[in-house]
N, C-alpha and C positions, 0 to 999 in steps of 0.2 A: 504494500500500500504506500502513497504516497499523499500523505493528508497536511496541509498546511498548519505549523503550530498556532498559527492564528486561527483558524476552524474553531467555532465550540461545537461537539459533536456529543449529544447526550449518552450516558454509558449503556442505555439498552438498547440504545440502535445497532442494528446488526448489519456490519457491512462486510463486503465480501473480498473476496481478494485481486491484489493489480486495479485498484479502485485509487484515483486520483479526486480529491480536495481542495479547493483552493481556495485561498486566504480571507478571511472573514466570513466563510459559509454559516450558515446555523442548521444542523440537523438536528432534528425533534425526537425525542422518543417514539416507538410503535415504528420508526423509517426501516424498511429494508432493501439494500444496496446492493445490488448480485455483481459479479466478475467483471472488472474492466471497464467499470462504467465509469466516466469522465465526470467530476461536477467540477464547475469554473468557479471562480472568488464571486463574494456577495450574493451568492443563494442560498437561499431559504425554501428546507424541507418539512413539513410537518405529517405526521402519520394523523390514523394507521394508513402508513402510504408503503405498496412494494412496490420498484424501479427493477427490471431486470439488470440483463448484461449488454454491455460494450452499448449504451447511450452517450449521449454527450448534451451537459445542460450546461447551457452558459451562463454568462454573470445576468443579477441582478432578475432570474426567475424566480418564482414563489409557486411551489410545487406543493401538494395538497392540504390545504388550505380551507378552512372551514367554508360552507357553502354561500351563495351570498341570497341567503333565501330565510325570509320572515320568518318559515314555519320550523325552521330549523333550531332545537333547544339542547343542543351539545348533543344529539344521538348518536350512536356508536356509528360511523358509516366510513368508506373505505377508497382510493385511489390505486389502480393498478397499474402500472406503466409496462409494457411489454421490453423485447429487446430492441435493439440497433436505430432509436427514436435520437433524431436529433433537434434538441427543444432550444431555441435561438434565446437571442437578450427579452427579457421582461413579460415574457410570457407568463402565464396566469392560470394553473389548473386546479380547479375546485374538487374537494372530495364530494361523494353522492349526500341522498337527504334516503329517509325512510319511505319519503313518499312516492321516490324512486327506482325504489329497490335497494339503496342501500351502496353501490358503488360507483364509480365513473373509470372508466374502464378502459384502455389506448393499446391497443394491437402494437405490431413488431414495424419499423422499419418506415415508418413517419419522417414526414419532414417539416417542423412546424417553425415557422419563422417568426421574428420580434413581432411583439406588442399583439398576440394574439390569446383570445379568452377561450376558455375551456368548460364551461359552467357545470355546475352538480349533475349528475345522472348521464353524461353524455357516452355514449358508447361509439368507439372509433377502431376501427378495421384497420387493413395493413396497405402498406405504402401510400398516401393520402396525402399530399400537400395541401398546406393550408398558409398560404402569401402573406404578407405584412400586414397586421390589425385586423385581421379574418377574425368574427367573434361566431360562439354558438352561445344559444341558450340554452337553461336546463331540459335535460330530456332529449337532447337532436340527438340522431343515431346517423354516421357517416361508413360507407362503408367503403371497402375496398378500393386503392386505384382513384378516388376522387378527386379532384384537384379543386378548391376556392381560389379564388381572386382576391387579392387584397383590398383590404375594406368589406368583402364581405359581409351580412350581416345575415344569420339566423333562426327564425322564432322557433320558440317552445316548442316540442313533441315533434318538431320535422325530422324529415329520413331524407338522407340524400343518397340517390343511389350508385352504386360503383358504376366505375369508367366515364362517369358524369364531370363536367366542366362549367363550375361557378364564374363569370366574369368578374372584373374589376366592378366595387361597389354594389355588388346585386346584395338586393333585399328581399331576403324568402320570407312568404309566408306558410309557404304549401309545400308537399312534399316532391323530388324532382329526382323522376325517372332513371334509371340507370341510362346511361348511353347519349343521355343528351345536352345539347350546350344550352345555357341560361343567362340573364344579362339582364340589367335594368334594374329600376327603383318606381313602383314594384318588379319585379323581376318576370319575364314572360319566356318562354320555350324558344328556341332559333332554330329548331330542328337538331339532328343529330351530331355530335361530337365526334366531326366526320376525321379529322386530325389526329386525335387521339386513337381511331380507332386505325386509321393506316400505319400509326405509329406500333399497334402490336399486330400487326402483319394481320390485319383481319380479312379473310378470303372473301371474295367476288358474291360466293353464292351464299354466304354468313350477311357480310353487305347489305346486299339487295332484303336478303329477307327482315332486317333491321328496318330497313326503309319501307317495307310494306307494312310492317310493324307500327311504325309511326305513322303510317300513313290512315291506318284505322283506328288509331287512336285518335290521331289529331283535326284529320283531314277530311274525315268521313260523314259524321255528325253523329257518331254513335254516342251513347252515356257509353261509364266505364262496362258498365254490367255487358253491355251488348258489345263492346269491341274486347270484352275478354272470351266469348264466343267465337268470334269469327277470329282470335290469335293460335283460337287449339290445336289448329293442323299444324301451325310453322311453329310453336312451342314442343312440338311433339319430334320434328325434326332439327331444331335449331336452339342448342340450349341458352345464349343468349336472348332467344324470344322468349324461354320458358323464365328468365331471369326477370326480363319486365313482368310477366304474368306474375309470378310469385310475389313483386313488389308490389303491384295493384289490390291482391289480396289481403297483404300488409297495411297496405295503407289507411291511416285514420284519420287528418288531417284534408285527405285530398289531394290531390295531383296539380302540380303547376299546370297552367295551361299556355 
């Protein structure tokens, strides 16, 4: 380990080994710090928070951290940080509340840049960018592959779904699709996240049926109920169509339009 003498690191925090410190950090009690994982000068850890292995948090973050939520009266609730997350300057991740189940939860292999909020109960999948001052509120569920736009903003109980592409400054209210690009204040659909998806070599005949996908959902006039009918055949052969189907099923908020 390499923990700076300036650290105050309470004694029952359990850290792990090849774990780097730096200078004025504060780690709290209930913290656990797995293998290799990087903490920079002037951060502040509070449990019960667990942090895997080989992250990297930089100065001046404030990692789980009591909720910033009314109904919240000190209940026992929890922060769990996956591995290979790299959390920039001033970042902001809240532990859960009771009324959310109880934890706030961040998959493997994030890339979460400065001045970005995390609020109680959010649950976050693996590889996810989230840009400069990208905020969620309590309850957003992000998944897989997402990418926000800086400034991004949020609301309560939304799902963003993987391979999805939040623009600079969008304002969610509603919950957004897997697969497709969004923009705006309020924030409205642009069609599919056509970039992202040539970026992971996504085949011709995957493609196309994405695009007819969207096309009955958006384009058609159908409500959700009837364009989840007419998705059954290319869900049945195309498992990214079965991916939006499952998310519509999900869905409680509502779907961007």
């Amino acid at each position: 380990m390499s923990i700076d003498a300036r650290a105050v690191i309470d004694p029952a925090a359990r850290i792990g080994s090849n774990v780097t410190i730096g200078a004025f950090s504060v780690i709290g009690a209930s913290v656990q710090i797995d293998d290799d994982t990087w903490v920079g000068p002037h951060v502040v850890i509070n449990g019960p928070t667990k942090i895997g292995k080989q992250n990297r948090i930089f100065q001046f973050a404030s990692i789980g951290e009591v909720p910033q939520d009314k109904k919240f009266h000190g209940e026992s609730s929890t922060l769990e940080i996956g591995d290979r997350n790299t959390i920039r300057e001033f970042v902001t991740i809240n532990r859960g509340t009771d009324d959310g189940g109880g934890v706030t939860r961040i998959g493997d292999d994030n890339w979460l840049m400065a001045y970005i909020h995390i609020a109680h109960d959010c649950l976050l999948g693996n590889a996810i960018t989230m840009a400069n001052a990208a905020s969620l509120a309590g309850h957003v569920r992000v998944d897989d592959h997402a990418i926000l736009g800086g400034f991004t903003l949020v609301h309560q109980f939304c799902s963003i779904g993987s391979y999805s592409f939040c623009g600079m400054g969008s304002a969610i209210s509603k919950d957004v699709l897997p697969y497709l690009m969004v923009s705006g204040n309020p924030a409205q659909t642009h069609g599919l996240n056509l970039e992202g998806l040539k970026r992971r070599n996504t085949d011709k005949e995957t493609m196309q049926a994405l695009r007819e996908a969207y096309r009955i959902i958006y384009r058609s006039g159908h409500t959700v109920k009837e364009a989840k009918l007419h998705l059954t055949g290319l869900a049945e052969k195309f498992e990214p169509v079965a991916r939006m189907v499952a998310f519509l099923d999900q869905s409680e908020r509502g779907i961007l339009r």
